[in-house]
C-alpha positions as CSV (number, residue, x, y, z in Angstrom):
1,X,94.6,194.7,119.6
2,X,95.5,193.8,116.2
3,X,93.0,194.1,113.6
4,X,92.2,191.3,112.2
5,X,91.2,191.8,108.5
6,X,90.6,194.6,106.2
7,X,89.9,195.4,102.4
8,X,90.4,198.8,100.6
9,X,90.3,199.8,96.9
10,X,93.4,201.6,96.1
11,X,95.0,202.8,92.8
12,X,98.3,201.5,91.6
13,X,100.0,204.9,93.1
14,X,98.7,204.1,97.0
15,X,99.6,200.6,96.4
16,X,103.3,201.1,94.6
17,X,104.1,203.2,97.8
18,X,105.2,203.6,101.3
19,X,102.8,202.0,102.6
20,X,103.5,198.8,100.9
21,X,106.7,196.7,100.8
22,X,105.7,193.6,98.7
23,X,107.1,190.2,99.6
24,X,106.7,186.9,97.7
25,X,107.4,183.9,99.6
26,X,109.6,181.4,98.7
27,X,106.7,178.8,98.9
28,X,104.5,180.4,96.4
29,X,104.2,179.2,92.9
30,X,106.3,180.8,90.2
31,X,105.1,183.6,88.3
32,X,103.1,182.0,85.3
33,X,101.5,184.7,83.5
34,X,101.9,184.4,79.8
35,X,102.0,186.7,76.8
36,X,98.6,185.9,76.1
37,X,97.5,187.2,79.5
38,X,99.7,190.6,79.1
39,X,97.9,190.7,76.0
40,X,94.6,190.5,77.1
41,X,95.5,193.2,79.9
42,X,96.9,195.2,77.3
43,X,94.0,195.7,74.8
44,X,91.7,196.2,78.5
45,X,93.6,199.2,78.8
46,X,93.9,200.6,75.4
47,X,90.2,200.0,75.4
48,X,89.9,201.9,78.5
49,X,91.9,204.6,77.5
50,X,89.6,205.3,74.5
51,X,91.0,207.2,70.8
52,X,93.8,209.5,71.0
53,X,93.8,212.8,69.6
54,X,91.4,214.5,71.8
55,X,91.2,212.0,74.2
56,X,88.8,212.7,77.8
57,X,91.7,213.8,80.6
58,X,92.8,210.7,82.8
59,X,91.5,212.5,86.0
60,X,87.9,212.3,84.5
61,X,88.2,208.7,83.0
62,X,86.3,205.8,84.8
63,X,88.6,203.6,86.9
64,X,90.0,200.3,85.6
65,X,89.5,197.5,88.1
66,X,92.3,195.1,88.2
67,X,90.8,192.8,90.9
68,X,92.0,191.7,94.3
69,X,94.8,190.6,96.4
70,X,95.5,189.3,99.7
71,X,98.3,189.9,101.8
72,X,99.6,188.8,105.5
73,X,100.4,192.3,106.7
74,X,100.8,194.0,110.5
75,X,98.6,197.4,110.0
76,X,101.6,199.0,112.0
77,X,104.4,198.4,109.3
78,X,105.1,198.2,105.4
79,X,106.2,194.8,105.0
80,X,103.9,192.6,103.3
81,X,103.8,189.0,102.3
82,X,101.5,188.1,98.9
83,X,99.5,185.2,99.8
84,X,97.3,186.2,96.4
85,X,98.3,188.1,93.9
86,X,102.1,188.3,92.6
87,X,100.8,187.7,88.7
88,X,99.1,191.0,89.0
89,X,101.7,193.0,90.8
90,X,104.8,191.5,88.8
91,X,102.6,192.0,85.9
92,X,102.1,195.7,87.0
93,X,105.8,196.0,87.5
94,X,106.7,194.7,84.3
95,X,104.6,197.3,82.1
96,X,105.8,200.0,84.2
97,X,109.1,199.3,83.7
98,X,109.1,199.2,80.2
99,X,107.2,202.4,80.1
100,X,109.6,204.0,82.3
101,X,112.2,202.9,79.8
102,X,111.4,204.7,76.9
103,X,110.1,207.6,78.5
104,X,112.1,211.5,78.5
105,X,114.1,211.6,82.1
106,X,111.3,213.4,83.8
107,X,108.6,210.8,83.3
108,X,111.3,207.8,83.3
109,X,111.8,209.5,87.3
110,X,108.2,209.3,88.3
111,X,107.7,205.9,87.4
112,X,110.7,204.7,89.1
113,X,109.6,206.3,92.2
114,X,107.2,204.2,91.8
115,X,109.2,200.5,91.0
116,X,112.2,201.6,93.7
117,X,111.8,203.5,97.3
118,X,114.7,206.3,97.3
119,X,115.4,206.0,101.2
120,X,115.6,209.1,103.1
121,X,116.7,210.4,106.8
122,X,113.9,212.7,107.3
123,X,110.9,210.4,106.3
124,X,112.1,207.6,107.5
125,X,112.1,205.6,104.3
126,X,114.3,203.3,103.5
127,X,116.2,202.0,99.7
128,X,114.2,199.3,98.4
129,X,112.2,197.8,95.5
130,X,108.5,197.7,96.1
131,X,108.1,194.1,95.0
132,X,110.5,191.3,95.8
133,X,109.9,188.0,93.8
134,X,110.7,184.7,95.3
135,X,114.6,184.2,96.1
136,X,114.6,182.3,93.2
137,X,113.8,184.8,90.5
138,X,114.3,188.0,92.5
139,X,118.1,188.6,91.1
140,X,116.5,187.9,87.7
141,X,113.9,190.6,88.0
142,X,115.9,193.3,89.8
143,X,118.3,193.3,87.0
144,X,116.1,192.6,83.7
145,X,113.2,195.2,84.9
146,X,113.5,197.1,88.0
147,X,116.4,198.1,87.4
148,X,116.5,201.7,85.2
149,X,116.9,200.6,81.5
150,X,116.9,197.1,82.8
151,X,114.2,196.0,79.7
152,X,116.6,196.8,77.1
153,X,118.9,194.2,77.9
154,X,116.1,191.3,77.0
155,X,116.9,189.8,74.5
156,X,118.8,187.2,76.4
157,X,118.7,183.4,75.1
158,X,115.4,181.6,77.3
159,X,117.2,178.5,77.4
160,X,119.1,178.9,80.7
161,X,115.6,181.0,82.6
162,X,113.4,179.0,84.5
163,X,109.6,179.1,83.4
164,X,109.3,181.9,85.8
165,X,112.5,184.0,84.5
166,X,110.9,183.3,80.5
167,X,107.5,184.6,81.6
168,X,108.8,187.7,82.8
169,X,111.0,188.0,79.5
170,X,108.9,187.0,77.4
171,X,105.8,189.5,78.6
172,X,108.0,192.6,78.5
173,X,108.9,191.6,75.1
174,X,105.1,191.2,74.5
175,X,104.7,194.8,76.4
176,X,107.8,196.3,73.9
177,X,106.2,195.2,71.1
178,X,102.3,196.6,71.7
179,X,104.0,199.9,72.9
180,X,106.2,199.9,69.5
181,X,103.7,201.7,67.5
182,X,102.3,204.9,70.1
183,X,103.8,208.1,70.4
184,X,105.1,209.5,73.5
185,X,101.8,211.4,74.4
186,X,100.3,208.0,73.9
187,X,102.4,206.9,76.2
188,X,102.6,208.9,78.6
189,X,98.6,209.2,78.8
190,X,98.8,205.4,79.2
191,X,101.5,205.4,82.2
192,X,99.2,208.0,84.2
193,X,96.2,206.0,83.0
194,X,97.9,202.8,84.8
195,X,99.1,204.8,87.9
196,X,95.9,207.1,88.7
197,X,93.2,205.0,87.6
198,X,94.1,201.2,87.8
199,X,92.3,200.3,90.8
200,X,92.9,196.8,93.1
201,X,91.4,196.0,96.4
202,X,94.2,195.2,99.0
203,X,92.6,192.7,101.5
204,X,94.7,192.4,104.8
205,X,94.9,189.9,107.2
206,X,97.6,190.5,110.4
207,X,97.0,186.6,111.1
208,X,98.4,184.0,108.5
209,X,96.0,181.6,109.0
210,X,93.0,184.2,108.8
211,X,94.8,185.0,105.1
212,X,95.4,181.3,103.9
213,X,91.2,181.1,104.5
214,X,90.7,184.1,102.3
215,X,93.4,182.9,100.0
216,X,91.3,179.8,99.8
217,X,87.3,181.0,99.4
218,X,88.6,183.1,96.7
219,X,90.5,180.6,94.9
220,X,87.3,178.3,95.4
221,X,85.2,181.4,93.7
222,X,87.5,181.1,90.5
223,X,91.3,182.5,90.4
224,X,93.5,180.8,88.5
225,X,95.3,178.8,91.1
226,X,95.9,174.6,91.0
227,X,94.6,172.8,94.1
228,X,99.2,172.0,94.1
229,X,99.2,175.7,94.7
230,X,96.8,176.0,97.7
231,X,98.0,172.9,99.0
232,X,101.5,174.6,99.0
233,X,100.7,177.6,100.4
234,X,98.9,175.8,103.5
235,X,101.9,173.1,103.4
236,X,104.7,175.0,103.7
237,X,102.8,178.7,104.7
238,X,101.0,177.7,107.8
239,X,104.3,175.6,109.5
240,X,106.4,177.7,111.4
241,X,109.2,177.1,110.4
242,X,113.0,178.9,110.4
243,X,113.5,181.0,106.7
244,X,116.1,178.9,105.8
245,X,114.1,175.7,106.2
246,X,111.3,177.3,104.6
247,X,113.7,177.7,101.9
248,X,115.1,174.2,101.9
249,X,111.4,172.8,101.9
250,X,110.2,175.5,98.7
251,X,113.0,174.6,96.9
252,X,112.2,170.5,97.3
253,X,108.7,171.2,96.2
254,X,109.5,173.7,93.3
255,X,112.4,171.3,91.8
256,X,110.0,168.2,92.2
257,X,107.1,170.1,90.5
258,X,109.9,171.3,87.8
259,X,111.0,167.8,87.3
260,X,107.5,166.2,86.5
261,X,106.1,169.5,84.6
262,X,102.8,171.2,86.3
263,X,100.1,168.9,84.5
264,X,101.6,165.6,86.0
265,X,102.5,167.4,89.8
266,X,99.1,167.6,89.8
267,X,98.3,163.8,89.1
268,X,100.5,162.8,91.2
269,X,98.4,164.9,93.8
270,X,95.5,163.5,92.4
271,X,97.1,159.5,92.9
272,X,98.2,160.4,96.5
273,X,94.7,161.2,97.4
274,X,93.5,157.8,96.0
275,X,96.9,156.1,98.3
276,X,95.8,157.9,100.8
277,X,91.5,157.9,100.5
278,X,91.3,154.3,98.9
279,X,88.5,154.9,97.1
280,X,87.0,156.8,94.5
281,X,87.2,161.0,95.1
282,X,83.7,162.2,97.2
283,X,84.8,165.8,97.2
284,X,87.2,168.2,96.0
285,X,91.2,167.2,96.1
286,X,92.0,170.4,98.4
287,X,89.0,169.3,100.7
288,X,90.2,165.6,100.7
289,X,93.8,166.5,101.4
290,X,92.6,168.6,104.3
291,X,90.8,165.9,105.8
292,X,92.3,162.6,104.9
293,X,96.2,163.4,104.1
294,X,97.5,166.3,106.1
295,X,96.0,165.3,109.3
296,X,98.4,162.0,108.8
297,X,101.3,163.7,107.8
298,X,101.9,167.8,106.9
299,X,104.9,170.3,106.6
300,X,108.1,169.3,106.8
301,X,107.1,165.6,107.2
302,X,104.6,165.5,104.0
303,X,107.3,166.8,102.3
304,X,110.1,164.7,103.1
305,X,108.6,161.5,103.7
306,X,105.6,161.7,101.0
307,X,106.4,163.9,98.3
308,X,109.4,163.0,97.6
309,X,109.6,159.0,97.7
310,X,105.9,159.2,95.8
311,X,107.6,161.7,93.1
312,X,110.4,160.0,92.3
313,X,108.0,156.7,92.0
314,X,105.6,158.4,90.0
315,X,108.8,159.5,87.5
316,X,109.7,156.3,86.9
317,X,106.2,155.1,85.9
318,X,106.0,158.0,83.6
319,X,109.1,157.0,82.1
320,X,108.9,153.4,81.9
321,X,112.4,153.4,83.6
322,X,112.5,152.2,87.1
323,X,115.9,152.8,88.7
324,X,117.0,148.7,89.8
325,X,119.9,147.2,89.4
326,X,118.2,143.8,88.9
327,X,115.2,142.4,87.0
328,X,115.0,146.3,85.2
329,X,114.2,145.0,81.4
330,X,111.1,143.0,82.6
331,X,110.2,145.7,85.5
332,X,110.1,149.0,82.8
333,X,108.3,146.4,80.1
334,X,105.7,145.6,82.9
335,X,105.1,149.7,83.3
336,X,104.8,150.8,79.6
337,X,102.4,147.8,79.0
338,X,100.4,149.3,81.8
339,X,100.4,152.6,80.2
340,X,99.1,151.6,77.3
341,X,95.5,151.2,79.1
342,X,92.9,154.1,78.8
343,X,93.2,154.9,82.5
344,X,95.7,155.8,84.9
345,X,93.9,153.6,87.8
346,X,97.0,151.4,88.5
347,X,99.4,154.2,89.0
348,X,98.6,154.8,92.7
349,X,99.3,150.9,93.7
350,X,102.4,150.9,91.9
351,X,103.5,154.6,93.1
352,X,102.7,153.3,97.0
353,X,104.4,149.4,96.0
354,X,107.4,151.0,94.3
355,X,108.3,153.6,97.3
356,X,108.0,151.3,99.9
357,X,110.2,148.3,98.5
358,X,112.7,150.4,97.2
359,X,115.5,147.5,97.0
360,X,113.3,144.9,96.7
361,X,113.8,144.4,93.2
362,X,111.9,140.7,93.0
363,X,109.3,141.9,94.3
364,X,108.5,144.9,92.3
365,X,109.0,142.6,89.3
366,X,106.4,140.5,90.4
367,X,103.7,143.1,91.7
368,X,104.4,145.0,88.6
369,X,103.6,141.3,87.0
370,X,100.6,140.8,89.0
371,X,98.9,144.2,88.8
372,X,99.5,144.1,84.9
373,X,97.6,141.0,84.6
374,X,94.6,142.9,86.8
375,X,94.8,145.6,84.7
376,X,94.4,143.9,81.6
377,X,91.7,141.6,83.3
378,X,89.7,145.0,84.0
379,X,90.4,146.1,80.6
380,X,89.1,142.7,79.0
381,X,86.3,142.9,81.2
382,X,85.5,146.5,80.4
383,X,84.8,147.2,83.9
384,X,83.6,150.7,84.4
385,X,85.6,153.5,86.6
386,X,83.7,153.0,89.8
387,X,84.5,149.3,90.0
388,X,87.9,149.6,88.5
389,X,88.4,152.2,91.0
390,X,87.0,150.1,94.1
391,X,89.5,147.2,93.1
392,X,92.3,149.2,93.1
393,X,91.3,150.9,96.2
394,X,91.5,147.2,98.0
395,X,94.6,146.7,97.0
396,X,96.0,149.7,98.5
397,X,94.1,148.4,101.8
398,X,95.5,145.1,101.9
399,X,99.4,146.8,101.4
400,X,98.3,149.0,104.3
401,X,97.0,146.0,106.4
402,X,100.3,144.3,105.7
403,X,98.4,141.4,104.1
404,X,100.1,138.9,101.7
405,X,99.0,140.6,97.9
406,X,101.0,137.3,96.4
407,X,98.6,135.3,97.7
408,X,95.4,132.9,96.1
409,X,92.6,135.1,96.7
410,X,94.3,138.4,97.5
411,X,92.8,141.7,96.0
412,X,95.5,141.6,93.7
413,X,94.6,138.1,92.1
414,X,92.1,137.2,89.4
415,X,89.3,135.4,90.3
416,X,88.1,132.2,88.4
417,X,85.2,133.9,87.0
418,X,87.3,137.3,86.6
419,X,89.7,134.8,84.4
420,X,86.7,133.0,82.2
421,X,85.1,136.4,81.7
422,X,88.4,138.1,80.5
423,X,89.1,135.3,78.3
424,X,85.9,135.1,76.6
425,X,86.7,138.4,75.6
426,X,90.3,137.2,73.7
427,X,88.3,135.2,71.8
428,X,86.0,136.9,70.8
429,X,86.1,140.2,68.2
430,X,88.7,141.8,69.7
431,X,88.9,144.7,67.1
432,X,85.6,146.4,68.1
433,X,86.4,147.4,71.1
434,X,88.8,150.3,70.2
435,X,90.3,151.0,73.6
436,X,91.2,147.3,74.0
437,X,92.6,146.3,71.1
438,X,95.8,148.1,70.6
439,X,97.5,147.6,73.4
440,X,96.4,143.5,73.8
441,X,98.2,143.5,70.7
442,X,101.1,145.7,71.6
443,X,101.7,143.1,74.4
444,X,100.8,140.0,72.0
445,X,103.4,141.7,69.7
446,X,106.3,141.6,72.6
447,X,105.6,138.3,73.6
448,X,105.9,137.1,70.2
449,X,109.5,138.9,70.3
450,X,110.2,137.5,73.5
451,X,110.3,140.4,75.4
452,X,112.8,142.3,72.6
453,X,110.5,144.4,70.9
454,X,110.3,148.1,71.7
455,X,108.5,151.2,69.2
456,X,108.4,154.8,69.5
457,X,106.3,155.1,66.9
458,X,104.0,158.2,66.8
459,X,101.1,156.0,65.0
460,X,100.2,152.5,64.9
461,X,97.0,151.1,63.5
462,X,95.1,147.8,63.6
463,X,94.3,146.3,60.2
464,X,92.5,143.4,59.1
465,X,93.8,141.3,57.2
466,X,90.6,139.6,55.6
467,X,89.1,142.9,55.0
468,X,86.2,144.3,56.6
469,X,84.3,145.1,53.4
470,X,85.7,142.5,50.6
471,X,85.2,144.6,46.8
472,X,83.2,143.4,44.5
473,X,84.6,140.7,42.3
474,X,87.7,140.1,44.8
475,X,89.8,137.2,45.8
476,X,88.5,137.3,49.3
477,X,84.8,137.5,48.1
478,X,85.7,133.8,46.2
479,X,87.6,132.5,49.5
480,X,85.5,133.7,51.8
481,X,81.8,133.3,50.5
482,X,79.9,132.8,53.5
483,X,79.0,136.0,54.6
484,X,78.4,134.5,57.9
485,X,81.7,133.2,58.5
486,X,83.2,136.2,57.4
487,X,81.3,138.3,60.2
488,X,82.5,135.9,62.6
489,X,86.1,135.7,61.8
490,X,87.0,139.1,60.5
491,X,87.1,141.2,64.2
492,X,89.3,138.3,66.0
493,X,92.3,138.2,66.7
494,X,93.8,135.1,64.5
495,X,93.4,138.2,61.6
496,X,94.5,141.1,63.0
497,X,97.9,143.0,62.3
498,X,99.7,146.3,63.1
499,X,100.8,148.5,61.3
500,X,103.5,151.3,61.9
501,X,101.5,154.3,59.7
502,X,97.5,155.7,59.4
503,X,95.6,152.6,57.2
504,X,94.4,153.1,54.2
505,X,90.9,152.3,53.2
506,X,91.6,151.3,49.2
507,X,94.6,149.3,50.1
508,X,93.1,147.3,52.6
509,X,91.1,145.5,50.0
510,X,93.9,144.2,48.2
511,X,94.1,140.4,47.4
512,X,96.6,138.5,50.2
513,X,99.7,138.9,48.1
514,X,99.8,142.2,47.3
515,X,98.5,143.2,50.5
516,X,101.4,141.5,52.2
517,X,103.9,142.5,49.2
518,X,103.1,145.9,49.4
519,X,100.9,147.3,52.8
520,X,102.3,144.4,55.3
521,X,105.8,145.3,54.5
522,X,105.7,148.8,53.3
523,X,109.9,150.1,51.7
524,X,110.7,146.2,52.0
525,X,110.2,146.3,56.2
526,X,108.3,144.9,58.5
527,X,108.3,147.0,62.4
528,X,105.7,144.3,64.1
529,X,106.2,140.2,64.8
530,X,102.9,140.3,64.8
531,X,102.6,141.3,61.3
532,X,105.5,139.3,60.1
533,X,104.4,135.8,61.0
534,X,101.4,137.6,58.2
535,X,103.7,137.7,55.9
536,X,105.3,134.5,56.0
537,X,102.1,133.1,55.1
538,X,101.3,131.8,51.4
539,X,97.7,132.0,51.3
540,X,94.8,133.5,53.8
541,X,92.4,131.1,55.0
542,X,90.0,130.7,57.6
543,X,92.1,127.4,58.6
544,X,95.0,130.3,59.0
545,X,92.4,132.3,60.7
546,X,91.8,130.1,63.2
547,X,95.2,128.6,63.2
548,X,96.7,131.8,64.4
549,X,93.4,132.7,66.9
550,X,94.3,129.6,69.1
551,X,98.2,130.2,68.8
552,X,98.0,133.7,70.0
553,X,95.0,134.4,72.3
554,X,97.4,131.0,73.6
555,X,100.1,133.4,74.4
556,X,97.9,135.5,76.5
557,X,96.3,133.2,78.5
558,X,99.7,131.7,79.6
559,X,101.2,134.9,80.1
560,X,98.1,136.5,82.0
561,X,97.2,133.0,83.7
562,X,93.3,133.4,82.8
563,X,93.1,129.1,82.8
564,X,90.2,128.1,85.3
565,X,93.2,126.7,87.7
566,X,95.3,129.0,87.4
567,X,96.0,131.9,90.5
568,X,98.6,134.6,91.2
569,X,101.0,132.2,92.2
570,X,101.0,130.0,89.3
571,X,101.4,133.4,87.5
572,X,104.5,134.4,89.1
573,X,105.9,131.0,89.1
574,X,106.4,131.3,85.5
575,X,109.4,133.1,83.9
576,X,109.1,136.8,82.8
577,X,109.6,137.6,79.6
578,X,113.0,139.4,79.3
């Protein structure tokens, strides 16, 4: 009978031995230990190691405790796969290596022993390398650091090495650089101090599935793993599957995850729970995969048929570029007016919408259209998350359910009230609500262009143009001398501008014409519409005021269709701006 699990705390010379030939999968996440980390380990050590001369003799030194790592493993045989704990082994590797590297031949020797297994015909051993990485980075590391003098051949250009290939360069760099300074006693002591007293405790599991559950409680206790790691590991780890497949389907995940940077492969996660779930997250995204996504669809299939589409969706929102061949100006306007907003709500309706009518291009325009003016209704209305959520969460039922989301009355529509409380929101002061008013007017400012306005601007403020707090003695105190009037008008939209740079408190007292001469067209240019139709005017009433309030919260409600008899398909009927 095979035995099932087992744990034992062994120093780095049991581990780096016979008894171990270390495997990383291919579906394991890269290495991703940083130089901060190598430092950290580094200065545990040192501490560890206490003063040097006269130092207490390593075999009398308390252990080091390095923590654990969990491996599928037959007790019979060497070969072992890392289902936990390649930072720490790599890691080990790494500072071995460079040790052995600048060690006299005798001590170089030892410590290769331990990197590289000298096969032999009368023990049976075999040439090998104690640690394989990942196919991906395994050439990388054989040459750059298990190989003998490997770590003096570094100082390579990190351009070309994947995040996993810089980590490993850049922390034997790091591991160079601490070891600059000590002597070879130093050293050495610190190379035996590693090897005899650098403890970890090996837990062992014969059954893959018995390992992914260790793998997982201890992840749950605190390691440093994503919920996109553990869901890989069970993904791709508990399918059996041929190598090369395994391969095939590592390599699709890795590239994806490469594509969209770590941070947004795990939104997307995050947004194919909610596509999935349709409703707002009860419990942990590993537990809510487990039992509402990978029952539906797992391995090869999840992979294939869920990642992929959904990434390449979720790509195009985040770059405000969706690949059409029709309607495309209108379509990527739609998606960066969207991500404006203070939440990221919408993004799982448009990820599942945008997948599944690939070709479609009229009808992505027009969700895109529809969901835009929801978004900005929720927005208006400041609904909080758990509504906002719950909306969004029928929409993605009714595109399950097949029903019509064009339709008066679908989930996607605005209701009448929905529309008269949105409204009442244009008109009123705008400016103090800070997370609503910058991108109402971002999309005020495009429509005013007619859809030909675009910014990368790192910094654009809102300014009033009838200021806040008239000085003392001003123009606007002498136009504007009903303090009750003021209050009303100032926060509205009919005098509100942008501006492309941080505001400035002094300036934006100035009388109208120099504030327009000088702050509303700052070098001699203007960047916003909005803020040109400003300057084109020759004084700054509260006729102009009100003028411009009904002129532009105007060009919302026709764009956004908030009119009590108005619906989604009234909204749609009219043209998009282009």
């Amino acid at each position: 009978m095979i035995e099932p699990l087992k744990a034992i705390e062994l120093p780095i010379r049991k581990i780096f031995s016979p008894d171990y030939a270390f495997r990383i999968p291919n579906y394991q996440r890269p290495y991703s230990w940083t130089a901060d980390q190598v430092h950290e380990l580094f200065n545990d050590l040192t501490a560890s190691l206490g003063q040097y001369p006269n130092p207490t003799p390593v075999d009398e030194m308390h252990p080091y405790f390095m923590g654990s790592i969990v491996l599928i493993k037959d007790p019979a045989r060497p070969e072992a796969d890392i289902v936990d704990g390649q930072q720490r082994l790599t890691t080990v590797t790494i500072l071995l290596a460079v040790l052995r590297d600048v060690a006299e031949e005798l001590t170089a020797n030892a410590i290769q022993n331990l990197i590289f297994q000298q096969g032999s015909p009368v023990t049976g051993d075999v040439d090998r390398f104690r640690l394989i990485l990942r196919q991906r980075d395994a050439d990388f590391f054989r040459e750059k650091i298990q190989v003998p003098n490997g770590t003096q051949t570094l100082r390579i250009n990190p351009a070309k090495l994947t995040d996993s290939q810089r980590n490993i360069r850049d922390n034997a760099l790091e591991v160079q650089e601490r070891i600059s300074g000590l002597s070879t006693d130093e050293r050495n002591r610190l190379a035996a101090f590693v090897i005899q007293k650098c403890y970890l405790v090996v837990v062992s599991a014969a059954d893959r599935n018995a390992a992914y559950r260790i793998f997982a409680v201890m992840n749950d206790r605190g390691l440093d793993l994503s919920a996109t790691d553990i869901l890989k590991a069970e993904i791709i780890g508990e399918v059996q599957i041929d190598p090369l497949q395994e391969q095939r389907l590592t390599k699709t995940w890795e590239d994806l995850e490469d594509e969209l940077g770590r941070k947004d492969f795990e939104d997307l996660f995050a947004h194919m729970r909610m596509i999935f779930v349709k409703q707002k997250a009860k419990q942990t995204l590993i537990e809510e995969f487990r039992e509402n996504v990978l029952p539906k669809t797992k391995g090869k299939m999840f992979i294939e048929e869920t990642l992929v589409p959904y990434a390449a969706a979720f790509k195009e929102i985040l770059d405000g570029k969706v690949a059409v061949p029709a309607r495309g100006d209108s379509i990527n306007r739609y998606l960066r007016s969207l991500s404006r907003l203070d939440n990221a709500d919408w993004v799982p309706p448009a990820i599942e919408f945008i997948s599944k009518r690939r070709g479609d291009d009229a009808s992505i325009a027009n969700f895109l259209r529809a969901l835009e003016r929801l978004a900005y209704s929720l927005l208006l209305r400041r609904e909080y998350p758990t509504e906002r959520i719950s909306r969004y969460g029928r929409v993605l039922r009714a595109m399950a359910d097949g029903v019509d989301l064009f339709a008066n009355g679908s989930p996607l529509d605005v209701t009448p009230t929905e529309r008269s409380e949105a409204l009442q929101q244009l008109e009123g002061p705008l400016y103090l609500t800070a997370r609503i008013r910058l991108p109402v007017l971002l999309r005020l400012d495009e429509l005013i262009a007619a859809g030909g306005a675009t910014y990368d601007l790192r910094v654009v403020s809102v300014e009033h143009v009838l200021p806040q707090t008239p000085a003392e003695g001003s123009e606007w105190l002498r136009n504007y001398p009903d303090v009750q009037i003021r209050d009303e008008w100032v926060h509205r939209i009919g005098n509100l501008a942008l501006l492309p740079f941080h505001k400035n408190s002094q300036a934006s007292n100035f009388d109208f014409a120099k504030k327009k001469n000088i702050y509303f067209s700052r070098g001699g240019v203007v960047a916003f519409p909005l803020t040109v139709e400003i300057v084109h005017e020759a004084d700054w009433t509260i006729d102009v005021i009100k003028r411009r309030q009904t002129q532009l919260v105007g060009r919302l409600l026709n764009e956004w269709k908030l009119g009590p008899n108005d619906s989604i398909e009234t909204a749609l009927k009219t043209p998009a701006f282009t």
